[in-house]
N, C-alpha and C positions, 0 to 999 in steps of 0.2 A: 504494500500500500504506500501513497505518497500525500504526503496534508505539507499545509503550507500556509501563512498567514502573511500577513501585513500589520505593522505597527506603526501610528505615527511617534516619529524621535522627538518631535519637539511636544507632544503629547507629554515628554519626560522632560526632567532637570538636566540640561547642559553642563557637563562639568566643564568643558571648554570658555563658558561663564564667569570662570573664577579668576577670570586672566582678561586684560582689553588686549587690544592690537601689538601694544608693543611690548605684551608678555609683563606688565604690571599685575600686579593684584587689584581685581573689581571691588570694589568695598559692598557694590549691589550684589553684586553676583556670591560673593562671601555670606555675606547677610541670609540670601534666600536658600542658599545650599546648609546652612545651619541652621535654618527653621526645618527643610527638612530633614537632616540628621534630629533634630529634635521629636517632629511627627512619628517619627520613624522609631524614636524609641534610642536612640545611639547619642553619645555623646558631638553633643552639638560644637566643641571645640576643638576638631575634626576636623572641619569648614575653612577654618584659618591655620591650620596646621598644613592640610592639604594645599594650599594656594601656593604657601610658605616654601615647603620642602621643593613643588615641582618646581616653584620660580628658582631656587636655590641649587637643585641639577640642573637646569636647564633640560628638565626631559617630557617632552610634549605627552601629555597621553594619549594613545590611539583607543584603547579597549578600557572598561571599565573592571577588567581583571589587572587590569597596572596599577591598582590602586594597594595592592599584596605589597608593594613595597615602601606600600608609606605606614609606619609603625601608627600600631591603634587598628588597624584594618583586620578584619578574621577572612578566612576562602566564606561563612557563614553571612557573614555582614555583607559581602563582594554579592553574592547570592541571590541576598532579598534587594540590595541595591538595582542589582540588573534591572530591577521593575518599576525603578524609580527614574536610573539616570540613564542620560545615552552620553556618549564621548562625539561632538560632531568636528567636521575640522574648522568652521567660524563661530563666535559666541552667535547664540537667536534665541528668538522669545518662546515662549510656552503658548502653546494653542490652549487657549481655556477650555474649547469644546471637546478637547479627547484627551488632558490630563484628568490623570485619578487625584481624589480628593487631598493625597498626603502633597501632591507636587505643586495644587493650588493653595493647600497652607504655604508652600515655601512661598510662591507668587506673589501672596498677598499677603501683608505683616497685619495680625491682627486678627484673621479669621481662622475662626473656629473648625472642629472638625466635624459640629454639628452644621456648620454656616456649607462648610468645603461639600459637605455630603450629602444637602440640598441643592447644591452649583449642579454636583451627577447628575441628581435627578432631572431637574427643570430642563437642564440644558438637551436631553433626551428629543424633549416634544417641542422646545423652542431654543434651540442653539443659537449662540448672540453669530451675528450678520456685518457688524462694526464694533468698532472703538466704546460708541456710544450705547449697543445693546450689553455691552459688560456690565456699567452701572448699575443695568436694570434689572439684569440677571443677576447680581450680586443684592440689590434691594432685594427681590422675589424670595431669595435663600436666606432673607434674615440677617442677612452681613452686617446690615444699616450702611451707614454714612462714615463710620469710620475705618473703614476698607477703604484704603484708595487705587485708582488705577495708575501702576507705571509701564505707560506706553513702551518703554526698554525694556521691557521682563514680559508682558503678556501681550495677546496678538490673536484674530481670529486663524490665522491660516499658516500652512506650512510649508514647508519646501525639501526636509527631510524625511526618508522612511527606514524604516528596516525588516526585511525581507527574511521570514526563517521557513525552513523546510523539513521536513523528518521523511526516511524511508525506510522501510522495514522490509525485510527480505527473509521471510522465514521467522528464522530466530536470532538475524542480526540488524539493529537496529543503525541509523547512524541521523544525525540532526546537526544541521546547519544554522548557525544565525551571522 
């Protein structure tokens, strides 16, 4: 048999985020990636460690398995991450209508995971269109007014994917991402 899916990347946290153009440290991007090490249950001073260390090798990451070399990281931590972050090769924003609730806590400073997990739902049967239906899909979910939108960090739409595959031959299996 052969299955196959589609994910969007930017549906996920950008660790490529954590760094602008000339390989500085983002204080945004630092920020939102330890709300979500926070969501997530892991320690949130990760976030600026992680920034730290790679701007310190100078070692770009391709895969969200390079993160095994920065102390504090488990293969387990690496794991549940995969479902949070992608590695892309330019920092971009977060599609509000196909990240999961933990990746719009990181988006939005402030919101809840009660607020993040009504964003899922509503956005289901009326996914925001622009800039300006975020507001209101944020009011809808209970966010209130003190969720704000940064146009740098969230966005309706994408530009990355990632493509996984699985085939099974018998009784040997092999899976692609």
């Amino acid at each position: 048999t052969v299955n196959g899916g589609i994910t969007d990347a930017q549906g996920l946290f950008n660790l490529t985020n954590l760094w602008n153009a000339n390989f500085q440290s983002n204080a945004n991007g630092v920020l939102a990636y330890s709300r979500l090490l926070t969501a997530l249950g892991f320690n949130s001073n990760l976030a600026q460690q992680t920034a730290q260390i790679v701007q310190e090798r100078q070692m770009a990451l391709n895969d969200v398995s390079d993160l095994i070399g920065i102390p504090g990281y488990s293969v387990t931590m690496i794991q549940t991450l995969r479902s949070y972050v992608s590695v892309l090769p330019n920092p971009t924003t977060i599609n509000i209508n196909t990240a999961p609730a933990e990746v719009l806590m990181a988006a939005f400073a402030g919101l809840t995971r009660s607020s993040a997990n009504s964003i899922v739902q509503n956005r289901s049967g009326s996914p925001a269109k622009s800039l300006t239906d975020i507001n209101s899909l944020l009011m809808r979910s209970g966010a209130g007014s003190s969720v704000t939108v940064d146009a740098g960090l969230v966005n309706i739409n994408s530009q990355y994917w990632l493509a996984s595959s699985e085939v099974n031959l018998g009784t040997v299996s092999y899976t692609h991402l």
